[in-house]
C-alpha positions, -999 to 999 in steps of 0.1 A, spaced: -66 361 -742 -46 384 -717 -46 414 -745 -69 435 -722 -42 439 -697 -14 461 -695 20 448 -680 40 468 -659 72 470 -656 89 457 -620 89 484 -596 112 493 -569 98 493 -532 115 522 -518 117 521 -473 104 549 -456 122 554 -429 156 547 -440 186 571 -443 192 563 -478 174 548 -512 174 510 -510 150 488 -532 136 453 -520 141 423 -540 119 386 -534 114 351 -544 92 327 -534 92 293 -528 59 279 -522 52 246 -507 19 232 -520 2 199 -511 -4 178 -538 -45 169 -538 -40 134 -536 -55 109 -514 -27 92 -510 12 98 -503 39 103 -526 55 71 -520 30 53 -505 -3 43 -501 -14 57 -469 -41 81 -463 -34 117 -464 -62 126 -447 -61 158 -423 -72 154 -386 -65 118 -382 -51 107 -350 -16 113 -347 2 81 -367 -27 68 -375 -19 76 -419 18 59 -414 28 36 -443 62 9 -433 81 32 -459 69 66 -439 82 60 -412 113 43 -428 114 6 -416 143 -12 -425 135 -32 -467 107 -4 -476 108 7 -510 90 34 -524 75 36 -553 60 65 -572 27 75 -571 14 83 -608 -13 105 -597 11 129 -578 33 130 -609 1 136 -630 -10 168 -609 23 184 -609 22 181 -647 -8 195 -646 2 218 -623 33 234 -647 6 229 -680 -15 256 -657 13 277 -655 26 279 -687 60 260 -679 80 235 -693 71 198 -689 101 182 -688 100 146 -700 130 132 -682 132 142 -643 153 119 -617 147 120 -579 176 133 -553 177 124 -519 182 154 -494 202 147 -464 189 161 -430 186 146 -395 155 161 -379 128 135 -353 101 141 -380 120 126 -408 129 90 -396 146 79 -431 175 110 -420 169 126 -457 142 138 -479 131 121 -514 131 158 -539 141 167 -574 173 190 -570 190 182 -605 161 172 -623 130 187 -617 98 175 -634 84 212 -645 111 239 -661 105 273 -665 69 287 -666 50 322 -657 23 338 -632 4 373 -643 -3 388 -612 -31 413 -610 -19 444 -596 -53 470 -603 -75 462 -629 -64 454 -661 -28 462 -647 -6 431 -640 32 425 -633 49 388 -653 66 368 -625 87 340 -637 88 309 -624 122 288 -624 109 253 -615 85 228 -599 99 198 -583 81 171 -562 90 163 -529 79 148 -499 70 164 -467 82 157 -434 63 150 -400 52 171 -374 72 177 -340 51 186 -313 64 204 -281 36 218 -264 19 185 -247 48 178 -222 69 200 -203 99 173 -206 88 152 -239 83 163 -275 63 141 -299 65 135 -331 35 125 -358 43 112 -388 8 117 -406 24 144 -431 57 125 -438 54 111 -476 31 135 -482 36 148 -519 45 186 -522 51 207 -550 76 229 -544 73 264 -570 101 282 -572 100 320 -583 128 340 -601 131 369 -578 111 392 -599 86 401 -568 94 437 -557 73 449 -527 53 431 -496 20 436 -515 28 424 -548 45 392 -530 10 382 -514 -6 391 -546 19 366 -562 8 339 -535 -27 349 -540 -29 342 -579 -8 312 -575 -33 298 -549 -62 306 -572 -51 288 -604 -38 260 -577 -76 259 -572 -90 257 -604 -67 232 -617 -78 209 -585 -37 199 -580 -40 212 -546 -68 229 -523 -51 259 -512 -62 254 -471 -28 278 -459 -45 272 -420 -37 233 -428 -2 243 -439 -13 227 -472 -1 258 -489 29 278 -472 54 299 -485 90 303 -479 100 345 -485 135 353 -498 140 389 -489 170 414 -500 178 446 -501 199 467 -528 210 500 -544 190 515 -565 196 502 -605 214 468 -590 182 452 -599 187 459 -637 223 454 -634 210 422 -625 186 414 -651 213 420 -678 239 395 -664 219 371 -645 245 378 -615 229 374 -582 254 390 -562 239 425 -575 209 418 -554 224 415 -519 226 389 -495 194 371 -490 174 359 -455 148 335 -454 114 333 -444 103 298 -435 66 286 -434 47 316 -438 9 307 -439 -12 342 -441 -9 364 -465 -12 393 -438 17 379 -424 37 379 -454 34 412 -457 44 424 -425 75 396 -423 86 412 -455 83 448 -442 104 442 -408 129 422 -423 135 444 -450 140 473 -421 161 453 -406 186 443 -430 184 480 -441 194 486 -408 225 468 -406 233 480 -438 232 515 -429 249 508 -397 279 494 -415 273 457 -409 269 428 -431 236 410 -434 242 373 -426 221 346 -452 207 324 -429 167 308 -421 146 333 -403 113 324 -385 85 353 -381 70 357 -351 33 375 -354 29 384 -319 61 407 -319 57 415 -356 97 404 -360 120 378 -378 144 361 -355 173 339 -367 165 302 -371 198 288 -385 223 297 -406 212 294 -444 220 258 -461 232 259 -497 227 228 -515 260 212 -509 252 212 -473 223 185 -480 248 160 -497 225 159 -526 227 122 -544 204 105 -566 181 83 -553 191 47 -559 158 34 -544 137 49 -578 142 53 -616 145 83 -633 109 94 -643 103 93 -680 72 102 -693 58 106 -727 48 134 -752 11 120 -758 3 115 -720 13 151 -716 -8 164 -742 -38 146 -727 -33 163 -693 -32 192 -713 -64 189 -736 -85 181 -699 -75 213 -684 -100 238 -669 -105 276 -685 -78 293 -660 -86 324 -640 -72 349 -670 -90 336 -694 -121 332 -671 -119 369 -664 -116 383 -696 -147 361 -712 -166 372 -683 -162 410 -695 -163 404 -733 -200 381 -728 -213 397 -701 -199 436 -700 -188 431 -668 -163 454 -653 -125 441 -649 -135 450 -607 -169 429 -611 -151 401 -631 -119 396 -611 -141 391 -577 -164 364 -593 -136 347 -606 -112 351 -575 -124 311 -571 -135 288 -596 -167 282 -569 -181 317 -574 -176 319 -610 -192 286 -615 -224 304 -589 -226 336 -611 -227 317 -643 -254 295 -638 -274 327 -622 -266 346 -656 -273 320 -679 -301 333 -700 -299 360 -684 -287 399 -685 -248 391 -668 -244 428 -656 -278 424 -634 -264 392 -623 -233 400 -612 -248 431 -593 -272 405 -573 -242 379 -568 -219 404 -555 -233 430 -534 -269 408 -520 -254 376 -523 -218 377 -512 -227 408 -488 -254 388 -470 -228 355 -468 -202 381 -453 -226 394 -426 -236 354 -417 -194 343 -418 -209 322 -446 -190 307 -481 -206 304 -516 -209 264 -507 -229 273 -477 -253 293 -492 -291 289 -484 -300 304 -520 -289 280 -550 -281 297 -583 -312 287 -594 -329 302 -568 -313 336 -575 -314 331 -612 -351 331 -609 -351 369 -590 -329 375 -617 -353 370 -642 -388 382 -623 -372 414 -624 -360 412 -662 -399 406 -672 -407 432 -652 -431 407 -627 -416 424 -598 -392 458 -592 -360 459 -576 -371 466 -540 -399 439 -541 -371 415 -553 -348 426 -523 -379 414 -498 -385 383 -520 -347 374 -518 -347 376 -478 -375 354 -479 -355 329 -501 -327 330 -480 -341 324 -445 -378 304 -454 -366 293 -488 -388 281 -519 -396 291 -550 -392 323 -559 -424 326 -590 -442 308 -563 -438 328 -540 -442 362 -558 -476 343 -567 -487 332 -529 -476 362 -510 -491 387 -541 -458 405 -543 -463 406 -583 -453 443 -594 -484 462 -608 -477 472 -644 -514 486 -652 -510 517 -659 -545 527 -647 -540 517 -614 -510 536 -614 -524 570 -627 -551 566 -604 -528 560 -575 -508 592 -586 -541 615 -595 -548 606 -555 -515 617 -547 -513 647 -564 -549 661 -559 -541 657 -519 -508 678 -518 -513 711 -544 -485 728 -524 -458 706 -531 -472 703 -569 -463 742 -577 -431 731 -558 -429 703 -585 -438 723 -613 -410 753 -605 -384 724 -592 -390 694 -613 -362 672 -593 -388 676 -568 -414 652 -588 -390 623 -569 -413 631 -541 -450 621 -558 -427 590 -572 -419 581 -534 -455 587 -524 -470 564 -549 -448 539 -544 -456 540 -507 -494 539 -516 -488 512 -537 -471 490 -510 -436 491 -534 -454 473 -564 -458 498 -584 -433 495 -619 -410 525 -609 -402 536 -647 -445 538 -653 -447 556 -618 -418 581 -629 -436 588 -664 -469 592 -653 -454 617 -622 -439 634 -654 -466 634 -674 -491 649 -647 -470 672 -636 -462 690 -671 -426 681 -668 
């Protein structure tokens, strides 16, 4: 399905700026909230905007005798999840608890998969131009729940603390680092995001912090990459800094490029770059230190005696996978095989399962390429200008699958279809019906047209010797009758007839 696309190899982000050649090396881990309506553990709400602790199950907030106990439909979407992503399901995974002492996490550890994660090894294409794209790997996806919220900003002496988000079920993916430059890391959260979408495992909202990333920046020599990728030995890379809870891919980016600069920096100034837990700070466009980085030891990892190890079977598996949606790639590349779409045209309707789900009900039946040209630049272009999504469009497919196909039987021209649409969009109705009322039917007989033109003509002989030693100037009569006509005319009769008249 992905033969259309060409895979580069990994390259090296070089650092303007800095004395000497250094390359930038990144993984991701990227927190996503499982789409669930209820906690991982539990069965409270998970609900966003409720009023603070008003979605607390006894075992989120860690009373003394709660149990958990698993919720299937959180292990079903990460299954689904590592099917979409062409990993490894593993049958057997166990649960770990994670020992931290933090106000939003009253049971003093975290419930996660450390040893045993339920999804092994797997893969994202990212798009790079089109039909370029660059493999990155992904190492594992392990469920886990999330912690409450501290809140400092509603008492100058107090914090707070809601619990809402604690037991809520995340999916933590963790990349190889295979991600070489700022842009091709948000372009790695991008596509992840997207197929995140389509597969319905989790809705993407990074302003909800139900998807936020965690950046793993270093710096190296040039070729300690490769050295790398031939023995697996980390150390080539450099020491590593982390990026916690970056929610914008803008500001991915830009936390990449500083801290890159800054390690470079050091580097150059004969220092050693500390691995440590670095927050970004958009207003100053800098990382500053958080805490000194934890390796796992530091959590006291054990398993969790409060749940059996998860075993699932083969045949449930296979089910999950025989339900799964057509993916983004191979959305893409059926778009441009059955309707001749461009890879640009076909990547930007498919960017969300919403859209692509639009455009193909406008371009069923239909000629795709005139489709796509009305979804994109009228459609998508008017949304834009009103701060509008596809969901909150005032024109259904059907709507603007109807325009689609007045202009196809040649009822009405492309500029009369223009006027229709705006009519559509702010009054509404029925397109055929309102070609009909409003007589904005395009006039195809061709006698009324060559009469129309003889007018024109026999009322400006100057500019028809102009015409006749400059044909490109015959555009002019086309204009003319078209005006005369009040837009209605069929353009390809007017531009014959013009032709004909003229002796062109």
């Amino acid at each position: 399905m992905l033969d259309h696309l060409a895979f580069e190899a990994p390259k090296p982000s070089r650092i303007s700026g800095a004395k000497e050649d250094w390359e930038l090396v990144i993984g991701m881990e990227v927190h996503a909230q499982v789409s669930s309506k209820a906690k991982l553990f539990s069965g409270a709400s998970t609900q966003f905007g409720a009023e603070p602790n008003a979605n607390v199950a006894f075992v989120d907030a860690a009373m003394p005798g709660m149990l958990p106990v698993i919720n299937e439909f959180c292990v079903e979407q990460a299954v689904r999840t590592g099917l979409g992503l062409k990993a490894d399901i593993n049958l057997f995974s166990a649960f770990d608890r994670k020992n931290y002492f933090y106000p939003d996490q009253p049971s003093g550890y975290q419930i996660s998969q450390l040893y045993h994660p339920i999804v092994g090894e797997g893969e994202i294409i990212v798009d790079m131009a089109p039909g370029v794209a660059r493999r990155v790997r992904i190492e594992r996806i392990h469920l886990e729940q999330d912690a409450g919220k501290s809140i400092h900003d509603m008492d100058p002496n107090m914090s707070f603390v809601d619990l809402n988000r604690a037991g809520v079920a995340l999916m933590e993916i963790v990349s190889r680092p295979d991600i070489r430059g700022p842009e091709e890391a948000a372009a790695y959260v991008t596509k992840l995001r997207q197929i995140l979408r389509y597969l319905g495992t989790c809705d993407g909202n990074m302003q909800n912090g139900n998807l936020r990333a965690d950046v793993n920046v270093s710096v190296c020599r040039p070729g300690q990459y490769e050295k790398y990728v031939e023995t697996q030995d980390f150390s080539h890379l450099g020491t590593r800094c982390e990026i916690k809870n970056m929610n914008s891919m803008r500001f991915i980016q830009a936390a990449i490029d500083f801290e890159a600069r800054r390690q470079i920096a050091i580097l150059e100034d004969g220092g050693e770059v500390e691995q440590e837990t670095r927050l970004y700070d958009p207003d100053k466009n800098e990382t500053r230190s958080m805490r000194s980085k934890e390796e796992a030891h530091d959590y006291r990892y054990f398993p969790c005696p409060d749940l059996l190890p998860l075993e699932i079977e083969q045949a449930w598996v296979d089910d999950i996978a025989a339900a799964l949606p057509e993916l983004p790639d191979e959305k893409k590349a059926r778009f441009v095989k059955d309707f001749g779409l461009s890879e640009y045209d076909a990547g930007v309707l498919t960017a969300d399962w919403v859209n692509a789900d639009y455009f193909e009900k406008v371009a069923e039946g239909r000629d795709g390429k005139m489709a796509a040209n009305w979804v994109i630049n009228e459609l998508f272009g008017r949304l834009k200008k009103d701060d509008r999504d596809i969901t909150e469009s005032p024109v259904s497919p059907e709507q603007l699958g109807a325009i689609v196909g007045l202009i196809q039987k040649g009822d009405i021209s492309g500029k009369i279809a223009k006027d229709l649409f705006e009519i559509v969009y702010t009054e509404g109705g029925d397109p055929a019906q309102i070609v009909e009322d409003r007589g904005m039917k395009q006039v195809t007989d061709t006698g009324a047209i060559e009469a129309a033109v003889d007018e024109v003509i026999a009322a400006n002989p100057a500019q028809v010797e102009k015409a006749q030693q400059n044909p490109k100037l015959a555009g002019w009569f086309v204009g003319q009758v078209m005006k005369a006509t009040g837009g209605k005319a069929n353009p390809k009769a007017v531009n014959e007839i013009v032709s004909a008249k003229l002796g062109l």
